[in-house]
C-alpha positions in Angstrom: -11.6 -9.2 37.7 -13.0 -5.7 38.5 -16.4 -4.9 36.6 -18.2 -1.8 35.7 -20.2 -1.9 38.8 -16.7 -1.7 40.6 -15.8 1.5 38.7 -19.0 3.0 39.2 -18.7 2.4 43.1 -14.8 4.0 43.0 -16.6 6.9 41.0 -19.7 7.4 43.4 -22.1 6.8 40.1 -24.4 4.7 38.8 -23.3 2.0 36.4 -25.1 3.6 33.7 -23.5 6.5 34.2 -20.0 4.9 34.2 -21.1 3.3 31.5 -22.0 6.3 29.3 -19.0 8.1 30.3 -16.5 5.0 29.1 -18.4 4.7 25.6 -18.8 8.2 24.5 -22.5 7.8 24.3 -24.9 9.9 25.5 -24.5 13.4 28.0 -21.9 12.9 30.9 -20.4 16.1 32.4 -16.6 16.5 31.7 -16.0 16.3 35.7 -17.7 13.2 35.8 -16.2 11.6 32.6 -12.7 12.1 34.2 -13.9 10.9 37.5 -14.8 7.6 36.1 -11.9 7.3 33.7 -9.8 7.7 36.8 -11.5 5.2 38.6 -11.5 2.8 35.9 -7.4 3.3 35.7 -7.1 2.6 39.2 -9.1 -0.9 39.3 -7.6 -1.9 35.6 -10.9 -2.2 34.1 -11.3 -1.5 30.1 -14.6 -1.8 28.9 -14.7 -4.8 26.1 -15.4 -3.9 22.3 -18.4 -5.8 22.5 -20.1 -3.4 25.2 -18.7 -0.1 23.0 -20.2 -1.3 19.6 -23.4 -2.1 21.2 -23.6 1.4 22.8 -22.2 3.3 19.7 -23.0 1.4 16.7 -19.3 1.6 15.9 -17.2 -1.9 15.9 -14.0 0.2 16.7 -12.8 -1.6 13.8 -11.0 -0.9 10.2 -10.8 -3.2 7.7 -7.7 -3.8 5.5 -7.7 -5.9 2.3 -5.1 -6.1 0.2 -3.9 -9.0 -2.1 -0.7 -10.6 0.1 1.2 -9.0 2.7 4.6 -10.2 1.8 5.8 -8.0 -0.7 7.5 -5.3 0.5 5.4 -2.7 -0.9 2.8 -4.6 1.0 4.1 -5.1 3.8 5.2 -2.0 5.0 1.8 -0.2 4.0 0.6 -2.6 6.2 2.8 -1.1 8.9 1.8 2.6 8.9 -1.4 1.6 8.7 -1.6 -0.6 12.1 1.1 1.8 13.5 -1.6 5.0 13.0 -4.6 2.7 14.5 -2.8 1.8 17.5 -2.5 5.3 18.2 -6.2 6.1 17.8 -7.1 2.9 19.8 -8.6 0.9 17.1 -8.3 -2.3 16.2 -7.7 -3.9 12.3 -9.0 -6.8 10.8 -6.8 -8.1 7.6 -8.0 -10.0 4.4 -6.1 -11.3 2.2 -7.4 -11.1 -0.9 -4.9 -12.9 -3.4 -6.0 -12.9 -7.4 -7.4 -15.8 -8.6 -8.0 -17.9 -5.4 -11.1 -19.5 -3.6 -10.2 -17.3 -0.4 -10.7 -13.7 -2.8 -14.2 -14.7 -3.7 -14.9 -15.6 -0.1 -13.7 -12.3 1.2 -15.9 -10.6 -1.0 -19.0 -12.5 -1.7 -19.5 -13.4 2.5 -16.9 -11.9 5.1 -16.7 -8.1 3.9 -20.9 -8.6 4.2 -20.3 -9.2 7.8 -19.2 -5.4 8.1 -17.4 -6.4 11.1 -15.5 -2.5 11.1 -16.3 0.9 10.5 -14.5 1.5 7.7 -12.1 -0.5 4.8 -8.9 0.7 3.6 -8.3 -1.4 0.0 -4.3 -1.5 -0.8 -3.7 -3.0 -4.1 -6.4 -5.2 -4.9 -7.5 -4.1 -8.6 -11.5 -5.4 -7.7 -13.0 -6.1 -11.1 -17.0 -4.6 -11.5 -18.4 -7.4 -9.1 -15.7 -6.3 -6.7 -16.4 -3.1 -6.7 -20.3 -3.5 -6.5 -19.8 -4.9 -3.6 -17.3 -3.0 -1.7 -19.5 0.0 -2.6 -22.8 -2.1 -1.3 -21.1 -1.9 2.0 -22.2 1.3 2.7 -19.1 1.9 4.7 -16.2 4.8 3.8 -13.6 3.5 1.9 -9.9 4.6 0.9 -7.8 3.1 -1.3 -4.1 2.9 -1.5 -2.4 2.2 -5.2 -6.0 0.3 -6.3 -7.9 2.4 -8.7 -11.8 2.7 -8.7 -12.1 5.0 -5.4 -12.3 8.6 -5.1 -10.1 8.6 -2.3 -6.9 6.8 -3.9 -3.8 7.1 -2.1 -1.0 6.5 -4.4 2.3 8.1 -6.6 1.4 9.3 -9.9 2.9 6.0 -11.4 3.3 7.2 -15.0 5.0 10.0 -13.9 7.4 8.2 -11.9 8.1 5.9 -14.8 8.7 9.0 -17.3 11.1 10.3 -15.0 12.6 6.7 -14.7 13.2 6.2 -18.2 14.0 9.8 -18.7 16.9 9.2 -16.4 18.2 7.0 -18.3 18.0 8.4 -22.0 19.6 11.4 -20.2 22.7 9.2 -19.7 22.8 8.2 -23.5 20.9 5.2 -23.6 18.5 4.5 -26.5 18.0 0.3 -26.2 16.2 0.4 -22.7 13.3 -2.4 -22.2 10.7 -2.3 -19.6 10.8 -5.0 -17.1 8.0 -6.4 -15.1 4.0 -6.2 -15.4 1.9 -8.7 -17.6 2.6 -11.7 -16.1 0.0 -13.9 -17.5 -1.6 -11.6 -19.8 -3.0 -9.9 -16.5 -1.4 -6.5 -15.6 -2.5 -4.8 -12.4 -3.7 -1.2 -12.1 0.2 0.2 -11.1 2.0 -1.8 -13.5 0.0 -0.7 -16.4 0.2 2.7 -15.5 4.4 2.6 -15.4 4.1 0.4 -18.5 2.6 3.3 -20.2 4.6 6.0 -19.0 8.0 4.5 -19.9 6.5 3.8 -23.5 5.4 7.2 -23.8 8.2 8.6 -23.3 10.3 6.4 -25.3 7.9 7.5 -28.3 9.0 11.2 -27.6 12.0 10.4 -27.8 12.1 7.9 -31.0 13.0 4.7 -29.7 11.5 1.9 -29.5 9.9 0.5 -26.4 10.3 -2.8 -25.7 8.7 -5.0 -22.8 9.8 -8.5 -21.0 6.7 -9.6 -18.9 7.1 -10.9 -15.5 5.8 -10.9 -11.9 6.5 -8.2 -9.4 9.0 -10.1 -7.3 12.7 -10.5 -6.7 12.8 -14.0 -8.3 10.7 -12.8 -11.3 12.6 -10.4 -12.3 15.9 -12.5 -11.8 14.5 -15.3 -14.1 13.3 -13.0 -16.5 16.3 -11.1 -16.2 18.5 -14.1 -16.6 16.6 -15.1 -20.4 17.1 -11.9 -21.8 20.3 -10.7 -20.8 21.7 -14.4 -22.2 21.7 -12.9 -25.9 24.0 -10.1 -26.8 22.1 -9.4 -29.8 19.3 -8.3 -28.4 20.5 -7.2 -24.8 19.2 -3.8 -23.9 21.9 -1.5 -22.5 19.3 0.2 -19.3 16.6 -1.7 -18.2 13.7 0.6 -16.3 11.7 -1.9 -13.8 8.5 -2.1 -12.6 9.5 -2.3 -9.1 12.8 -2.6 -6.6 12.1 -6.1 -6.4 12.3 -6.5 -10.3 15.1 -4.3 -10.5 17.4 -6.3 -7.9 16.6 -9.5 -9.7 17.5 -7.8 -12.5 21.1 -7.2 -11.6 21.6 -10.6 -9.7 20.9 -12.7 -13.1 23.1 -9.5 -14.9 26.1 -10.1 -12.5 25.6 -14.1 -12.8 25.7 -13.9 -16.6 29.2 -11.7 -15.8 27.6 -8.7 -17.0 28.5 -5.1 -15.3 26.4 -3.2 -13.4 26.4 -0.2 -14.6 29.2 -0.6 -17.4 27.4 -2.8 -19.4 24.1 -2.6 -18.3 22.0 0.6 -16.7 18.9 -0.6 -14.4 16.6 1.7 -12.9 13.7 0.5 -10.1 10.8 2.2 -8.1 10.2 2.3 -4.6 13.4 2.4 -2.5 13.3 -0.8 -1.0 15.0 -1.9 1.9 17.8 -3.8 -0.3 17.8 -1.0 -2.7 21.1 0.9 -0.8 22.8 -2.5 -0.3 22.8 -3.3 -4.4 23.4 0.6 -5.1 20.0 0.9 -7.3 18.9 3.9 -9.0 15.5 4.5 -7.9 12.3 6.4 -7.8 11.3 6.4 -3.8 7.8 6.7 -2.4 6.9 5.8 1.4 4.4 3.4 2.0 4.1 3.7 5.5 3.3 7.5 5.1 0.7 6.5 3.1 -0.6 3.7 5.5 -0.2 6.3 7.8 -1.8 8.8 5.6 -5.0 6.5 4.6 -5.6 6.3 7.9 -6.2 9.4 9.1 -8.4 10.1 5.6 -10.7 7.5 6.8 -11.2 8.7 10.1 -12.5 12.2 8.9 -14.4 10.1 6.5 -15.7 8.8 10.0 -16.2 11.6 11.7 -18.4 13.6 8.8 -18.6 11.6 5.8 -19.7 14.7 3.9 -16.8 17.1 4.6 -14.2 17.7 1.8 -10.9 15.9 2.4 -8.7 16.9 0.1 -6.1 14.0 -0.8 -2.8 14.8 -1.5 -0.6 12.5 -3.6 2.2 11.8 -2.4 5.4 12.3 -4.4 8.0 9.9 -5.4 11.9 11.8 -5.7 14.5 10.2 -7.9 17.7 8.6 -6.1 20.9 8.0 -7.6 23.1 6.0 -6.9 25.7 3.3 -8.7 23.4 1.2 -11.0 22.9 3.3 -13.6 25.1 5.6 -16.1 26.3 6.5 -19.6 26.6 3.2 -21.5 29.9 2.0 -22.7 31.7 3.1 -25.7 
């Protein structure tokens, strides 16, 4: 295995040198720089992240933490975010940080501490005051995606989208719509609440009254929750505005199981665009995630580069899709 005293031979340098001018660090001439880059192609050498952090300071290193990564929400932030470090050469170290578990406290009381990476990108994980304290302790630039408590949060203005989801539907004539999803356990995250209060909002404008079933952000959740209150015409909204895709599919699984038609007899309205969203023809409010993966990225590497320079972050915007899921209720 060729070392660095093999590239600094090819180069006609001292080891030093070649060593200097493959970390960044310290003055090496732009001829030489390329001279020894060249030689180090030729003889397959790549200097180890070991010898760069040493000689930088830097770990070459972003952290990710986030609370699961198999939602698809999740999931595919997780994708534009490792997509985007690939191309800037940088490696990504993933915790997962799920609520009310052993491993969440461990992650933040010792393996955060450890500040094994340059920088942390926090997707989702709602950190309560202790949480916080110590992600700021860190002393390391942080952006958020969809978490609240950062001044760099990356997300869709969620009570927006939810007006506009619920507006959507009173448009079509509906006045019994219910809320689907969030509270699960008395605990609502930092999105759901946000959507919770936009779709209540504007029901209040509008004079009717806002009704929520609680249930966990997943396709299964919403199904079962679906299935319950669907099962009793009395009380069986005619448009249901969920909290996510997820909810919103489960939504119509238990609606068609219970021989109820979607949309003749029942309106439902998600967010996100999922991947299964065209195949069940949902009406939905669609955001990117890997854009904003993407997006968080290259936020934290200016953050990097001069963690005093202004970087304006732009929220991204969520536009309404319809399709066959949703319209004028019957009679």
């Amino acid at each position: 295995m060729k070392g660095i005293a093999d590239v600094a031979r090819l180069a006609g340098v001292s080891k030093s040198t070649a060593s200097r001018a493959l970390t960044g660090t310290g003055y090496v001439s732009d001829e030489t720089r390329l001279r020894v880059a060249t030689a180090a192609r030729s003889v397959g050498y790549v200097p180890s992240a070991s010898a760069v952090s040493l000689a930088s300071g830097r770990t070459s290193t972003v952290g990710v933490i986030m609370p699961g990564v198999t939602g698809w929400f999740f999931a595919e932030v997780l994708e534009g975010i490792q997509e985007s470090l690939l191309e800037a050469g940088l490696d990504l170290a993933l915790y997962d940080a799920r609520v009310g578990t052993r491993g969440r406290d461990r992650i933040f009381d010792d393996f955060l501490a450890r500040q094994r990476f340059d920088g942390l990108i926090a997707v989702g994980i709602d950190p309560e005051d202790r949480e916080l304290e110590r992600i700021y302790a860190l002393n390391r630039p942080v952006v958020s995606i969809a978490s609240g408590g950062f001044p760099d949060d990356i997300a869709i203005d969620d009570v927006d989208v939810a007006r506009r989801a619920t507006e959507h539907l009173i448009g079509l004539g509906h006045h019994h719509i219910l809320f689907l999803g969030g509270g699960d356990g008395g605990r609502w995250s930092h999105v759901e609440r946000h959507r919770f209060e936009g779709y209540q909002a504007t029901m209040d404008a509008a004079g009717a009254r806002a009704e929520h079933a609680q249930c966990g952000e997943s396709l299964p959740a919403g199904y079962a929750a679906a299935a319950d209150l669907l099962s009793d015409l009395r009380t069986r909204p005619t448009g249901i505005v969920a909290v996510s895709d997820e909810v919103a599919i489960g939504a119509i699984i238990a609606a068609r199981r219970l021989g109820i038609g979607v949309p003749h007899d029942l309106s439902v309205i998600g967010v996100d665009d999922h991947e299964y969203a065209e195949m069940f023809s949902l009406t939905t409010l669609a955001q990117d995630p890997r854009a904003q993966g993407a997006l968080a990225v290259e936020v934290l590497l200016e953050r990097l580069a001069d963690p005093d320079a202004p970087v304006p972050v732009v929220a991204p915007q969520a536009r309404l899709i319809v399709r066959n899921s949703t319209a004028a209720p019957a009679g």
